[in-house]
BALOBA-1460 file (C-alpha; in Angstrom, 3 decimals):
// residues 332
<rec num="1" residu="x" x="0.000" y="0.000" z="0.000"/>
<rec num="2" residu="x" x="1.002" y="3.564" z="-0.219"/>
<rec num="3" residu="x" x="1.989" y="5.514" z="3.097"/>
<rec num="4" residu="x" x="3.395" y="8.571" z="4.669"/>
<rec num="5" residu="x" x="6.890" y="7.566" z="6.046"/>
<rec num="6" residu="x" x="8.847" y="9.238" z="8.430"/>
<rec num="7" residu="x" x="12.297" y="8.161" z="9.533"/>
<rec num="8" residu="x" x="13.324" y="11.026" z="11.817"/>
<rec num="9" residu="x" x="11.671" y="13.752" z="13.833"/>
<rec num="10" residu="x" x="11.538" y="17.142" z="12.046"/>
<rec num="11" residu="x" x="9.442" y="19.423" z="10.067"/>
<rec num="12" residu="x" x="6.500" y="18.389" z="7.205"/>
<rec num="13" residu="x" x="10.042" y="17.656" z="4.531"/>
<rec num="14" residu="x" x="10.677" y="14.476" z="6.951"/>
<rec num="15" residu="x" x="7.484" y="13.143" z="5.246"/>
<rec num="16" residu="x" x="7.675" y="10.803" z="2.543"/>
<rec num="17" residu="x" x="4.924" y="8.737" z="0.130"/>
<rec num="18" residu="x" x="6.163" y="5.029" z="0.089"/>
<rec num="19" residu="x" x="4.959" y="1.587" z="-0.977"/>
<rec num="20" residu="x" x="4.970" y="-0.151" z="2.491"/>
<rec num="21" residu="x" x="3.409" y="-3.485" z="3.703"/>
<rec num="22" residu="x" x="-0.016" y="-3.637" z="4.427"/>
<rec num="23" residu="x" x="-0.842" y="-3.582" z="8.073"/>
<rec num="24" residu="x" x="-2.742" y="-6.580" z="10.146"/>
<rec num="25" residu="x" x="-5.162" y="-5.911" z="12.528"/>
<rec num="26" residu="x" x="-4.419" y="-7.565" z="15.964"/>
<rec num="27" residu="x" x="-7.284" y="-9.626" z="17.701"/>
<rec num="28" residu="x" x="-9.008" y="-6.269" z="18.939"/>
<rec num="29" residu="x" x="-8.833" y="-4.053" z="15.721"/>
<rec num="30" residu="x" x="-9.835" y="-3.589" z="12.938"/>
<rec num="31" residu="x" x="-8.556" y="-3.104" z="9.659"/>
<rec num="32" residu="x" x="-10.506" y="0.169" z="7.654"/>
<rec num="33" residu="x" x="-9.579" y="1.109" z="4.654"/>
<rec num="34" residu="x" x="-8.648" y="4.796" z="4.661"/>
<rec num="35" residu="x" x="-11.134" y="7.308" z="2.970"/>
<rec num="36" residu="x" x="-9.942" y="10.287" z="4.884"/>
<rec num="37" residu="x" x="-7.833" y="11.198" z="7.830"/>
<rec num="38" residu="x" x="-7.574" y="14.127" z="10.241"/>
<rec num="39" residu="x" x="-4.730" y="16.298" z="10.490"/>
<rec num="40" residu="x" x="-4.378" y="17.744" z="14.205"/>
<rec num="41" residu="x" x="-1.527" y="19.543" z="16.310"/>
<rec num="42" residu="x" x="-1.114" y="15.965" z="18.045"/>
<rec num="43" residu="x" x="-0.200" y="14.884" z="14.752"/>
<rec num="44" residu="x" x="2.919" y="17.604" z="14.740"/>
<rec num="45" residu="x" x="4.029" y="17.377" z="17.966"/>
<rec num="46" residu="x" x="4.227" y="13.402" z="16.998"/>
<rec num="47" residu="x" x="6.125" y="14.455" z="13.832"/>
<rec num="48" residu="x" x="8.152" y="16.685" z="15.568"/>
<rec num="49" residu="x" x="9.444" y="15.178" z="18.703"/>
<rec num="50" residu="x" x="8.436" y="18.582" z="20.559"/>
<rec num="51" residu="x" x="8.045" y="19.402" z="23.179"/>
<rec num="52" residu="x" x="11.013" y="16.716" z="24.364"/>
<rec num="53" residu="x" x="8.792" y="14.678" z="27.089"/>
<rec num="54" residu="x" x="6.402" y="13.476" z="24.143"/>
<rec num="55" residu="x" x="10.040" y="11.434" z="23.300"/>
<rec num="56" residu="x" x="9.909" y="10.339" z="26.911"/>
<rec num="57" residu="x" x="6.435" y="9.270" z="27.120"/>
<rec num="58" residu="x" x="7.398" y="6.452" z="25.065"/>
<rec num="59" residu="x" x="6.767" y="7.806" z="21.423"/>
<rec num="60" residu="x" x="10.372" y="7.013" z="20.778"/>
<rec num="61" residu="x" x="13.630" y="9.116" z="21.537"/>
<rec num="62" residu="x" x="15.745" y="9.337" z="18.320"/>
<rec num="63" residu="x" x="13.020" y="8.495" z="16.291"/>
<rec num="64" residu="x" x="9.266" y="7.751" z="16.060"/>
<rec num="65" residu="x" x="8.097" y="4.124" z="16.903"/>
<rec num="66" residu="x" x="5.686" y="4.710" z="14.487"/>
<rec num="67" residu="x" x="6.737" y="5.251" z="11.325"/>
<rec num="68" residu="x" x="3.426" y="6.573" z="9.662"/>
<rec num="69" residu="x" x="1.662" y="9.396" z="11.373"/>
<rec num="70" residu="x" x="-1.853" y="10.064" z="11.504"/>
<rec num="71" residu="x" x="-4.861" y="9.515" z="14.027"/>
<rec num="72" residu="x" x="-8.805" y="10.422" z="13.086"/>
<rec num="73" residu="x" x="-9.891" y="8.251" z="10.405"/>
<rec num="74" residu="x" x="-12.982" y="7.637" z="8.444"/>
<rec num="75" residu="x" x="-13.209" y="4.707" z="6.102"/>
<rec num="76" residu="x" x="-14.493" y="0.898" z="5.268"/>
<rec num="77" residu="x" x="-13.676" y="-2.298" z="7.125"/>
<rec num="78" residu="x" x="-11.347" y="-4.287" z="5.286"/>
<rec num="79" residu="x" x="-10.829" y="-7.245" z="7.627"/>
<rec num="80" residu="x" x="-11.572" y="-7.619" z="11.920"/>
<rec num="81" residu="x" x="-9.805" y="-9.509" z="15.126"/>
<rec num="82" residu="x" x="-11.233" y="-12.659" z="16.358"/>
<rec num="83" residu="x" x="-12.461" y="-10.580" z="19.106"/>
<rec num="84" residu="x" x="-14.270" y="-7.666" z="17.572"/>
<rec num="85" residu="x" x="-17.678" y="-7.978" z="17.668"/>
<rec num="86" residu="x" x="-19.425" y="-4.431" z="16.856"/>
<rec num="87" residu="x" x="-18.014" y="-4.569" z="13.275"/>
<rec num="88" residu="x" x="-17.738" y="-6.529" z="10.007"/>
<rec num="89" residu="x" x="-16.112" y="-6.193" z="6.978"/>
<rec num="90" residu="x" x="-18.177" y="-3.626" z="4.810"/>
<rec num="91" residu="x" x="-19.273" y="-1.114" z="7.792"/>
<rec num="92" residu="x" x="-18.035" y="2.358" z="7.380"/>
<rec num="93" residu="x" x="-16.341" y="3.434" z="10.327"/>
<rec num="94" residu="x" x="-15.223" y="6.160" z="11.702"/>
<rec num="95" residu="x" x="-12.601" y="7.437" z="15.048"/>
<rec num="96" residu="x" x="-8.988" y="7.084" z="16.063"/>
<rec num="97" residu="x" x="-6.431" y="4.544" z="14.265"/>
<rec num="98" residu="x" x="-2.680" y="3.834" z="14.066"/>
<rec num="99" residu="x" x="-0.547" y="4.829" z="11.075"/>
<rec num="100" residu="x" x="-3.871" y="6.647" z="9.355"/>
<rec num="101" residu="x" x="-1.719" y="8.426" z="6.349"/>
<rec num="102" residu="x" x="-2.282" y="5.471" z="4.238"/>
<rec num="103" residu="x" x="-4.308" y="3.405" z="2.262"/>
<rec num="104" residu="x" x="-5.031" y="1.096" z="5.339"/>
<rec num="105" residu="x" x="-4.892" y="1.251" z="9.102"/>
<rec num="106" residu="x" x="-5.357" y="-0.933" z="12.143"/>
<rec num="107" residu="x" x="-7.936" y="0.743" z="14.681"/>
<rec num="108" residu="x" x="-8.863" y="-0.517" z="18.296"/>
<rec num="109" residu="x" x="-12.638" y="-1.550" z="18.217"/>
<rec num="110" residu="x" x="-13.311" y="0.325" z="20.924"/>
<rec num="111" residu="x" x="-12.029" y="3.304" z="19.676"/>
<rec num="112" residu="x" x="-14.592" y="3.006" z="16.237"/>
<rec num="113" residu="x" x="-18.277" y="3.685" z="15.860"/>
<rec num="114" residu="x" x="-20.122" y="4.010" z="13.010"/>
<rec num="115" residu="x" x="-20.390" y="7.115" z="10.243"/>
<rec num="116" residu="x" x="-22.865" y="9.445" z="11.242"/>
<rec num="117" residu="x" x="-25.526" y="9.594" z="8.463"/>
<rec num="118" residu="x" x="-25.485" y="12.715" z="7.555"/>
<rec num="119" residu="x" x="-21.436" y="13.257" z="7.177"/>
<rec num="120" residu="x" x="-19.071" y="12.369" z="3.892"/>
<rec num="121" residu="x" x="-15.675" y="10.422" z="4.692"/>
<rec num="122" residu="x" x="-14.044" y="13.339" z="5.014"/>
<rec num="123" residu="x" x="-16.353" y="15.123" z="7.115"/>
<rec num="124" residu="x" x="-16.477" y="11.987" z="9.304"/>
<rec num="125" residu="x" x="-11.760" y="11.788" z="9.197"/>
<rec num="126" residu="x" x="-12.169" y="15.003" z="10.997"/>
<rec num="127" residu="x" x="-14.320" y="14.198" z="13.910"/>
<rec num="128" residu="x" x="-12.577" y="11.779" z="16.457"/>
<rec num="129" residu="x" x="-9.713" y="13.409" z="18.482"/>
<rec num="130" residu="x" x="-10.974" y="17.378" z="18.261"/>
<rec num="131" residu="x" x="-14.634" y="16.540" z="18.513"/>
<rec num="132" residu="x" x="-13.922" y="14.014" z="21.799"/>
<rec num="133" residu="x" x="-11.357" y="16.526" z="23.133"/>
<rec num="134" residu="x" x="-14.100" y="19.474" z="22.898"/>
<rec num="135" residu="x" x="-17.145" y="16.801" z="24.435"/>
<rec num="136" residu="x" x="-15.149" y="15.939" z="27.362"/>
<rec num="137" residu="x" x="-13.737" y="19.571" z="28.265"/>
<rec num="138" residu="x" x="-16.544" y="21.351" z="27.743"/>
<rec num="139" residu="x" x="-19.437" y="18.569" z="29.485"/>
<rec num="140" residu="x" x="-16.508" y="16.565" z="31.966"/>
<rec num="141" residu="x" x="-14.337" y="18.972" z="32.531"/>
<rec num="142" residu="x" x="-16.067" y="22.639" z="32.049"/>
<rec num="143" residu="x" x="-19.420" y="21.113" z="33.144"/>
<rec num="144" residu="x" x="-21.271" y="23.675" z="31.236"/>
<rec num="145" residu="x" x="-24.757" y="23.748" z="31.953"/>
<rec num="146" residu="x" x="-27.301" y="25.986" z="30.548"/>
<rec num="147" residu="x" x="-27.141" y="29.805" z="31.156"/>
<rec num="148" residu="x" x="-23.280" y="29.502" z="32.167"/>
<rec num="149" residu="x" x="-21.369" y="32.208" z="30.492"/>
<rec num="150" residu="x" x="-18.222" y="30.244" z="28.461"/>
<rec num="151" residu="x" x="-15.269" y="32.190" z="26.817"/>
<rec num="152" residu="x" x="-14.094" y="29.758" z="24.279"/>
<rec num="153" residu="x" x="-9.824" y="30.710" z="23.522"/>
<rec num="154" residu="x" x="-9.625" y="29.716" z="20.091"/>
<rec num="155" residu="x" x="-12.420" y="29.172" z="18.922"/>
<rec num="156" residu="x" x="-11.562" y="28.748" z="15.267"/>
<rec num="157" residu="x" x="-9.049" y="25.931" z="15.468"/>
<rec num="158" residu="x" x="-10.081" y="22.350" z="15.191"/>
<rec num="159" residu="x" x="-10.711" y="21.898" z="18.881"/>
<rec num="160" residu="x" x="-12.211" y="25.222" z="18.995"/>
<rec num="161" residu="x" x="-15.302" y="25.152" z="16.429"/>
<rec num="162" residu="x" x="-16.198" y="21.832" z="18.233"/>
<rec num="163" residu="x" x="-16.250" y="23.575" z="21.861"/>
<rec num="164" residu="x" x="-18.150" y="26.105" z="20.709"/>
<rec num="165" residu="x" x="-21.169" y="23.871" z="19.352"/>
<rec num="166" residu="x" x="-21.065" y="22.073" z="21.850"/>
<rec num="167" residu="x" x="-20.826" y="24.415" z="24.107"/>
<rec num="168" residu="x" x="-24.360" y="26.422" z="22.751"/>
<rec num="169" residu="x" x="-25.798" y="22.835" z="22.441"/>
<rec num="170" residu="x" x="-25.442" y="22.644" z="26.476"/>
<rec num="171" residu="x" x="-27.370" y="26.143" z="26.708"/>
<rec num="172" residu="x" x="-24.443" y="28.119" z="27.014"/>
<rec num="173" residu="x" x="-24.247" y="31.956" z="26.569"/>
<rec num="174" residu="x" x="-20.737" y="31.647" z="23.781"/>
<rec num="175" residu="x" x="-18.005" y="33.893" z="23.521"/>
<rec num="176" residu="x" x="-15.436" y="33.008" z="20.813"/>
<rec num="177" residu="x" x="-12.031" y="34.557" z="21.013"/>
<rec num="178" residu="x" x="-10.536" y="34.840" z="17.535"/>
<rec num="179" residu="x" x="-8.061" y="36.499" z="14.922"/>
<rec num="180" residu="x" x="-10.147" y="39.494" z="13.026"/>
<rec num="181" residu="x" x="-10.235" y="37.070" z="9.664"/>
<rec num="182" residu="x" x="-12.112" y="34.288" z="11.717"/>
<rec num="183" residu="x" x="-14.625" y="36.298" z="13.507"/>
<rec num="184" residu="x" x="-17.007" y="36.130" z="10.829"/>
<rec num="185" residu="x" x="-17.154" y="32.613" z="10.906"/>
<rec num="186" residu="x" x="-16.865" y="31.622" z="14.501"/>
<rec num="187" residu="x" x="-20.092" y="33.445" z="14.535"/>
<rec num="188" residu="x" x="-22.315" y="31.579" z="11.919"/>
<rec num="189" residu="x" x="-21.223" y="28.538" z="13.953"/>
<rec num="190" residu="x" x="-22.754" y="29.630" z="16.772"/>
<rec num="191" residu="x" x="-21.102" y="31.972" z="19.077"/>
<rec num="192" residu="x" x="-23.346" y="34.434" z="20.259"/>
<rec num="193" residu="x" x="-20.302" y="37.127" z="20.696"/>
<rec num="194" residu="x" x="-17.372" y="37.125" z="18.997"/>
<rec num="195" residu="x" x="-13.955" y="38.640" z="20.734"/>
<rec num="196" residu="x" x="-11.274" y="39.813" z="18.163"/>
<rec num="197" residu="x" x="-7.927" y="39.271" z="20.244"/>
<rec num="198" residu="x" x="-6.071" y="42.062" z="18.161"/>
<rec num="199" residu="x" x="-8.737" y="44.710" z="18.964"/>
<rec num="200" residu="x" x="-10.221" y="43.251" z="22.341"/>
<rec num="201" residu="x" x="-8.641" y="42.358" z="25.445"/>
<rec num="202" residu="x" x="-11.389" y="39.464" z="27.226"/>
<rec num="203" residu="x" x="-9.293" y="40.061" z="30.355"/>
<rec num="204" residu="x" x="-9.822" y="43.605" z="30.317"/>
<rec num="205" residu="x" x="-12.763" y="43.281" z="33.827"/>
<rec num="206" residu="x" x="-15.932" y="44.293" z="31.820"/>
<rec num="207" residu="x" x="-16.814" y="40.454" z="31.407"/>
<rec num="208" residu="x" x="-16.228" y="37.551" z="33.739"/>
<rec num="209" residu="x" x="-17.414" y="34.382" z="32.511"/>
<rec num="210" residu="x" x="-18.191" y="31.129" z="34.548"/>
<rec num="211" residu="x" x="-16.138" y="28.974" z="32.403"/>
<rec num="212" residu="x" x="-13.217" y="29.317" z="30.234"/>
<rec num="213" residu="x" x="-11.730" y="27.051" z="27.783"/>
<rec num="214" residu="x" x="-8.315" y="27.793" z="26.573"/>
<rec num="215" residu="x" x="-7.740" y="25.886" z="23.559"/>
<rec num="216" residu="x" x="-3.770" y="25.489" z="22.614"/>
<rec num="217" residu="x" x="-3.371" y="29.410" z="23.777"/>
<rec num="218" residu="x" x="-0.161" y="30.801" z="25.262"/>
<rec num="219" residu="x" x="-2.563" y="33.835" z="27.925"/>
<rec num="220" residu="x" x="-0.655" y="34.171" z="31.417"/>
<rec num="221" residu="x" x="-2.721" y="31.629" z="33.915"/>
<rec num="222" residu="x" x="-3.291" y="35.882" z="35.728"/>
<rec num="223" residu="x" x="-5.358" y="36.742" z="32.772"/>
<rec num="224" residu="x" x="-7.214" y="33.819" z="32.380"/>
<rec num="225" residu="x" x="-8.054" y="33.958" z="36.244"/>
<rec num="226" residu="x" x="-8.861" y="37.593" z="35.615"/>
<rec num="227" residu="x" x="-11.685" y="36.958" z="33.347"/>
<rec num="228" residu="x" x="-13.147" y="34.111" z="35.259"/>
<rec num="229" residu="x" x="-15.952" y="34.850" z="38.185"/>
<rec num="230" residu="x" x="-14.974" y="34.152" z="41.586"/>
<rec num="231" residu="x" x="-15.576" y="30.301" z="41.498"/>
<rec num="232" residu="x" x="-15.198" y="29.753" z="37.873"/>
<rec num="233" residu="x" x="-13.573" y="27.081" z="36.153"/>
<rec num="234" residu="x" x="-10.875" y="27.209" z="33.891"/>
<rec num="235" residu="x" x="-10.290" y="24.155" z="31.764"/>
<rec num="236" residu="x" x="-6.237" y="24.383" z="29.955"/>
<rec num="237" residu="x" x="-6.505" y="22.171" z="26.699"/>
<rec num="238" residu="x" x="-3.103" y="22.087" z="25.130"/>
<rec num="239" residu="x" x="-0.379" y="24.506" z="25.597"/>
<rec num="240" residu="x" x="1.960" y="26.131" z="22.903"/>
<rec num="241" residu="x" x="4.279" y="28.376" z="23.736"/>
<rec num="242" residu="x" x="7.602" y="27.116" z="21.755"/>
<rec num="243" residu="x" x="9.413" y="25.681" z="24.236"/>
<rec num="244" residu="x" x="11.362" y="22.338" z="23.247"/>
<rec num="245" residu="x" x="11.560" y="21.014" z="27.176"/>
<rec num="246" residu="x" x="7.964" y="21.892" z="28.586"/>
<rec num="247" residu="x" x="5.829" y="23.542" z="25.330"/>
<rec num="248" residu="x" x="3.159" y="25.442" z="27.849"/>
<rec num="249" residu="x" x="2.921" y="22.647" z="29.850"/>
<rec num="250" residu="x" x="4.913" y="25.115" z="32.611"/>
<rec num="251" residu="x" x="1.726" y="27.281" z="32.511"/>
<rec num="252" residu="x" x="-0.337" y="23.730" z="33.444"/>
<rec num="253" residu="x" x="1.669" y="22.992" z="36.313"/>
<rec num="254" residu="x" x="0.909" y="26.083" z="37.950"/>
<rec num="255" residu="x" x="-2.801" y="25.770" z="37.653"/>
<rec num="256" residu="x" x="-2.760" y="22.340" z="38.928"/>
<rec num="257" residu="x" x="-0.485" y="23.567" z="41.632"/>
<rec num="258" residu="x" x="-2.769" y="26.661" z="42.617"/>
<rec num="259" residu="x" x="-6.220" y="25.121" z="42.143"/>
<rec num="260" residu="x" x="-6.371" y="23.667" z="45.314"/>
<rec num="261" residu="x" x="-5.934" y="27.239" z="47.058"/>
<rec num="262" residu="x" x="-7.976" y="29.427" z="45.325"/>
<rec num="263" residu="x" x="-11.945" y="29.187" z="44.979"/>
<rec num="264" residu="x" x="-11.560" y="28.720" z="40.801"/>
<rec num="265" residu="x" x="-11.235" y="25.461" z="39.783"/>
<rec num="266" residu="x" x="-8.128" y="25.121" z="37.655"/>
<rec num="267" residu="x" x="-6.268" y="22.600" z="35.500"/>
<rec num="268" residu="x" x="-6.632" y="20.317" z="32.567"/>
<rec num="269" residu="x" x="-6.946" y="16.761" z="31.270"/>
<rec num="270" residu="x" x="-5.775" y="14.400" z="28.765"/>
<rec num="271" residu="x" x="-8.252" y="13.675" z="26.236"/>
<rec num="272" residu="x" x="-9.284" y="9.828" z="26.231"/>
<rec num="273" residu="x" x="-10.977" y="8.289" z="22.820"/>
<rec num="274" residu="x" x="-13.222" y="5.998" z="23.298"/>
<rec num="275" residu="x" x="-16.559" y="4.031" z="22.226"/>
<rec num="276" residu="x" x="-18.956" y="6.281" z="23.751"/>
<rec num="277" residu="x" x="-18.200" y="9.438" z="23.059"/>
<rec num="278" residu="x" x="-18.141" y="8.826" z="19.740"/>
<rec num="279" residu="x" x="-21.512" y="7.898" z="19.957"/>
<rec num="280" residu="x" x="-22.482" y="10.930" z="21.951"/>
<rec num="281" residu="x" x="-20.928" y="13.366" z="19.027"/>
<rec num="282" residu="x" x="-22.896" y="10.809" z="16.382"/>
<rec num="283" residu="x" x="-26.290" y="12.138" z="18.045"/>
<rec num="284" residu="x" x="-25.272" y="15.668" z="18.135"/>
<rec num="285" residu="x" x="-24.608" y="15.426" z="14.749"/>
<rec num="286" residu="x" x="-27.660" y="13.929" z="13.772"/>
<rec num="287" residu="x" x="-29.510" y="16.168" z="15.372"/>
<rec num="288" residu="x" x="-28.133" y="18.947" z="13.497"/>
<rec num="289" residu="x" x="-26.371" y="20.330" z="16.170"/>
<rec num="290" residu="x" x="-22.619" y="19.798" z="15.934"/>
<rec num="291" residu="x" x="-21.287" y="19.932" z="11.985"/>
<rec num="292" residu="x" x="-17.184" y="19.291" z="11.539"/>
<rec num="293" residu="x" x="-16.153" y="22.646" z="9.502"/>
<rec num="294" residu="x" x="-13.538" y="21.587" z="7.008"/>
<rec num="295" residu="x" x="-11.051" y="24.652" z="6.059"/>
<rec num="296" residu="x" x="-9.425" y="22.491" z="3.153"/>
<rec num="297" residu="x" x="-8.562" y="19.038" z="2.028"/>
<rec num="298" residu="x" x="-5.084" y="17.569" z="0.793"/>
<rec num="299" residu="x" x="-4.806" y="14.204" z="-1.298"/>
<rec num="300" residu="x" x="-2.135" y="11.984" z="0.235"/>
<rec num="301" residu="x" x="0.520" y="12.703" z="-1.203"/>
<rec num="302" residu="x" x="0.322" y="16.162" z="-0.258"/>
<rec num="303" residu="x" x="0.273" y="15.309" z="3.419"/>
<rec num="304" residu="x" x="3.683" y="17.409" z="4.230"/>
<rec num="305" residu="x" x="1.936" y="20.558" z="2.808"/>
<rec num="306" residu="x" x="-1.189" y="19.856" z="5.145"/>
<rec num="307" residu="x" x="1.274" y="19.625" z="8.133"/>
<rec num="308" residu="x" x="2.492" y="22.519" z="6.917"/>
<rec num="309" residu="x" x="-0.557" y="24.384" z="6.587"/>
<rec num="310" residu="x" x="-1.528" y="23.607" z="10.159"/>
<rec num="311" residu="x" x="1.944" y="24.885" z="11.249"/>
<rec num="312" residu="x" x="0.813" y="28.307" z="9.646"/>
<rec num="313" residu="x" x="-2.235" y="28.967" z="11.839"/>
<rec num="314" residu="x" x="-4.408" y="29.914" z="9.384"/>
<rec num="315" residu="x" x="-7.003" y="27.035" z="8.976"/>
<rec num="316" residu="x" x="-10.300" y="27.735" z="10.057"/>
<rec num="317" residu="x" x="-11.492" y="24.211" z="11.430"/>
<rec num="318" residu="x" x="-9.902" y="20.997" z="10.368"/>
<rec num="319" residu="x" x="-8.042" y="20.099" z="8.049"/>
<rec num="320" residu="x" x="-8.387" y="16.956" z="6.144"/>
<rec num="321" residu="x" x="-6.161" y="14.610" z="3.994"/>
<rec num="322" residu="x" x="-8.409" y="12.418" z="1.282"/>
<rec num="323" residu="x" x="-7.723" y="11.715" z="-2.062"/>
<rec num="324" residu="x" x="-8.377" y="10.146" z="-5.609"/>
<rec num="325" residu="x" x="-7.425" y="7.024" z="-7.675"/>
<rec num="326" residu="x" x="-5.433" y="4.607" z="-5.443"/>
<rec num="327" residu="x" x="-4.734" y="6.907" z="-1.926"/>
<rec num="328" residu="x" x="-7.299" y="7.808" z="0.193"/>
<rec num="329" residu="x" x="-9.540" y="7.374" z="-2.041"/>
<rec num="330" residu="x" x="-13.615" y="7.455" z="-2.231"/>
<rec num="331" residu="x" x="-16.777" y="9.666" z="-1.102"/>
<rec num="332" residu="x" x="-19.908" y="8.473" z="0.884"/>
């Protein structure tokens, strides 16, 4: 099959289009042929080695332990374990695989469900890891209930356009803090105000807000606090400030540290993929209420420009590799 390689860490020219051997699926996965697949800053920092502790966490210290990157994935069962029982050969699948920049990947059962009805492939490739990571911060973590007031840091990322749905689907009053080209469109999606970060400061005391989600941001953990109400809760997802040793995860410490002596609630979480949240995004979906925005689509072997494109900050949603003729190929 053809694949995205990597032998090194480094930037999207360490990325290569091979002819590899097809995977197997172990007794728990499945096989799905790849119709489209995600691209997400998990993704780079994977590609990238950075921050260093990803290398210590067991991703491989010289160089990744897996060669080809790539996580959400939406696509056909080719083959199942002896022990997978939800799926058969034939279903179209969607959620989080192993090596999803190729033609086929192996995917833990538990970590499939079905395509949504109303999505494509490649609507359904971009779902999985931003769509689970916005559920669970803004419902587990945020615990957003209707009438809360919930500034939403980033809103226009891939992460961000989730929160936000979700956010307003949970009865939430939405502010969405963008760049002045974005604002426009973190609006149709749902936000009932809109914050331009070059023009507005959310910190500034006019507004305090009952939860905050600060999606891959770099604001001092003063600010943040600033802006939330006296027993607020502020809910850290990602970090990126640069740094090769911690990468924002500095600013994450702190919170953790100073949560337990302040009335906000403060700290973060580590997004887990699984079964039924998948599920739980499938019925917001189908009831119209959650719809993955796709800012632009690369075939396969353009995957080091889509990396590349991600690096540049200016996608608005997720981006999406799918393709035509043997890679990634197909529509639903």
């Amino acid at each position: 099959m053809k694949a995205i390689v990597q032998d090194t860490y480094g930037s999207a020219n360490v990325l290569e289009l091979r002819d590899i051997a097809r995977p197997r699926a172990a007794d728990d996965e499945v096989l799905v042929r790849v119709h489209a697949a995600g691209v997400d800053r998990g993704v780079w920092h994977l590609m990238t080695g950075l921050a260093y502790p990803i290398r210590l966490a067991g991703y491989g210290l010289r160089a990744p332990k897996t060669p080809v990157p790539g996580m959400d994935l939406a696509g056909v069962v080719e083959t199942v374990g002896s022990d997978v029982t939800r799926f058969r050969a034939g279903d179209e699948v969607f959620g989080v695989g192993k090596g999803a920049y190729a033609e086929y990947a192996r995917a833990p059962e538990d970590k499939l469900a079905p395509v949504p009805a109303n999505l494509t492939f490649e609507q359904a490739g971009a779902v999985a890891i931003s769509g689970s990571t916005a559920l669970q911060a803004v419902r587990d973590h945020g615990k957003v209930r209707p009438g809360h007031h919930v500034l939403i840091v980033g809103a226009s990322g891939g992460v961000g356009t989730y929160a936000v749905q979700i956010a307003k689907a949970s009865g939430a009053h939405v502010t969405g803090v963008c760049s002045t080209a974005k604002t426009a469109m973190v609006a149709d999606i749902g936000a009932d105000c809109v914050s331009d970060y070059t023009r507005e400061d959310f910190a500034d005391g006019n507004h305090r807000y009952d939860v905050i989600l600060d999606i891959g941001g770099n604001t001092s953990l003063s600010r943040l606090r600033r802006a939330l109400t006296d027993t607020g809760r502020l809910v850290i997802v990602g970090g990126e400030d640069g740094g090769r040793w911690l990468g924002g995860m500095d600013r994450v410490l702190r919170a953790q540290l100073l949560s337990p002596f302040v009335r906000q609630t403060l700290g973060t979480f580590m997004n887990r993929e699984n079964h039924e949240d998948l599920l739980a995004l499938t019925q917001l979906i189908e009831a119209g209420k959650l719809t993955p925005l796709i800012d632009r689509t690369f075939p396969l072997s353009e995957a080091p420009r889509a990396l590349q494109h991600l690096e540049d900050g200016h996608a608005r949603g997720k981006i999406v590799i799918t393709g035509h003729g043997t890679t990634i190929a197909g529509h639903r």
